[in-house]
N, C-alpha and C positions, 0 to 999 in steps of 0.2 A: 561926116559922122565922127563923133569923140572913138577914141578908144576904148573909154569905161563901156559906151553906148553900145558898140560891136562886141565888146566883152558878154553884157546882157543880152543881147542874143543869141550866142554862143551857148552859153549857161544858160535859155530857153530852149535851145535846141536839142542839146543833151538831156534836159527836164523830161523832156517829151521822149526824145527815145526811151529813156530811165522810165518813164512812166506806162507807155506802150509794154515795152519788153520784161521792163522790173528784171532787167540784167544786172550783173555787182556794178556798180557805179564806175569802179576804178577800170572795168572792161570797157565801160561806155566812153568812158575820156577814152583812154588809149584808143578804140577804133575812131572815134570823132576825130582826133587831132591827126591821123594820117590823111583824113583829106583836107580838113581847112587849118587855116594856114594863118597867125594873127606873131604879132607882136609878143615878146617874152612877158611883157607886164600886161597885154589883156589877156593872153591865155591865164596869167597865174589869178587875174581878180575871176578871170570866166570858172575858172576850175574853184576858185573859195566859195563864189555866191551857189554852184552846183553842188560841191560837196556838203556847203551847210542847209541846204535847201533838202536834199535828200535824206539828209541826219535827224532834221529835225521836222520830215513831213508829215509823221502822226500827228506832233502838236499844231503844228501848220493847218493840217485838214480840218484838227477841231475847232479851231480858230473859225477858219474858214465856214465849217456847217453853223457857228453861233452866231456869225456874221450876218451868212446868206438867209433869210427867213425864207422860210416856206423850197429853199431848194439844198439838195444833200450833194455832198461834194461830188460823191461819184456823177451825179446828175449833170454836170457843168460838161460843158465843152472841153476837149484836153486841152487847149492851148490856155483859155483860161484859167481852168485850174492850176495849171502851171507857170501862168504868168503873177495870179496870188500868190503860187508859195516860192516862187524867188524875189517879191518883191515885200513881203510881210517878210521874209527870213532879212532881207536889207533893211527895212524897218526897225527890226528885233539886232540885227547888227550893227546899228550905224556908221554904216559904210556911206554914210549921204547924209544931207537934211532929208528930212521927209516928203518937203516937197519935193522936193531933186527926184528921188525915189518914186514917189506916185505919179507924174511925170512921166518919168523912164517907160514904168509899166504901164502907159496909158498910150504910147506912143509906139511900144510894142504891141500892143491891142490893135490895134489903128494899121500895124504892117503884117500882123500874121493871124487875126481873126477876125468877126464880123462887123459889120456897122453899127449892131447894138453894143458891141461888149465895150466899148470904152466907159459910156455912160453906168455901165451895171458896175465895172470895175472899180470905176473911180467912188462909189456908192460903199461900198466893202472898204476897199482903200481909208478910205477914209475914216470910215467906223474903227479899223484896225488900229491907225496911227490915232484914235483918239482911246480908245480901250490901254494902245501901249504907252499913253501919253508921250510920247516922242513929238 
């Protein structure tokens, strides 16, 4: 597994507490990082794609409800929702080609959610990175 790869599930992982709890973000890093344990350069990409994905997950969500027809963000599965808004926030940052990017979150889909959601992700995904023309 890359670095960057375990970086983003890292930064999925903390999404989801941050999304569960909607604790201050910088509380959720700090308790995250006493148990797991990465590399000085994936913690730091894990903590940028977390902090800009929480920054900026109002616009994220809207993004996401004009995407998904017929389903409202709250409606989605947490992981998925969470796996759109760090991987449209990587999209909107080009931290990656795009493919790279919808990739990543399709192969997260694939390790921490259902056997639909790759196909519904990559569906979105792709709308997005055509909306962001990236």
């Amino acid at each position: 597994m890359t670095l960057r790869r375990k970086a983003r599930e890292f930064a999925l992982q903390m999404l989801f507490e941050w999304d569960m709890a909607r604790q201050d973000p910088a509380w959720v890093e700090q308790h995250f990082w006493k148990t797991a344990r990465a590399a000085d350069s994936t913690r730091e990409f894990a903590d940028e794609l977390f902090e800009g994905a929480v920054a900026q997950a109002s616009a994220l969500d809207d993004l996401v409800g004009t995407l998904s027809e017929n389903w409202r963000v709250e409606r989605l599965a947490a992981v998925d929702r969470n796996i759109l808004r760090l991987a449209i926030y990587e999209l909107r940052a080009g931290t990656a080609p795009a493919k790279v990017v919808i990739n990543e979150a399709l192969e997260l889909a694939k390790k921490f959610s259902s056997a639909e959601s790759p196909a519904f992700l990559n569906g979105i995904l792709d709308a997005a990175r055509k909306r962001l023309a990236v």
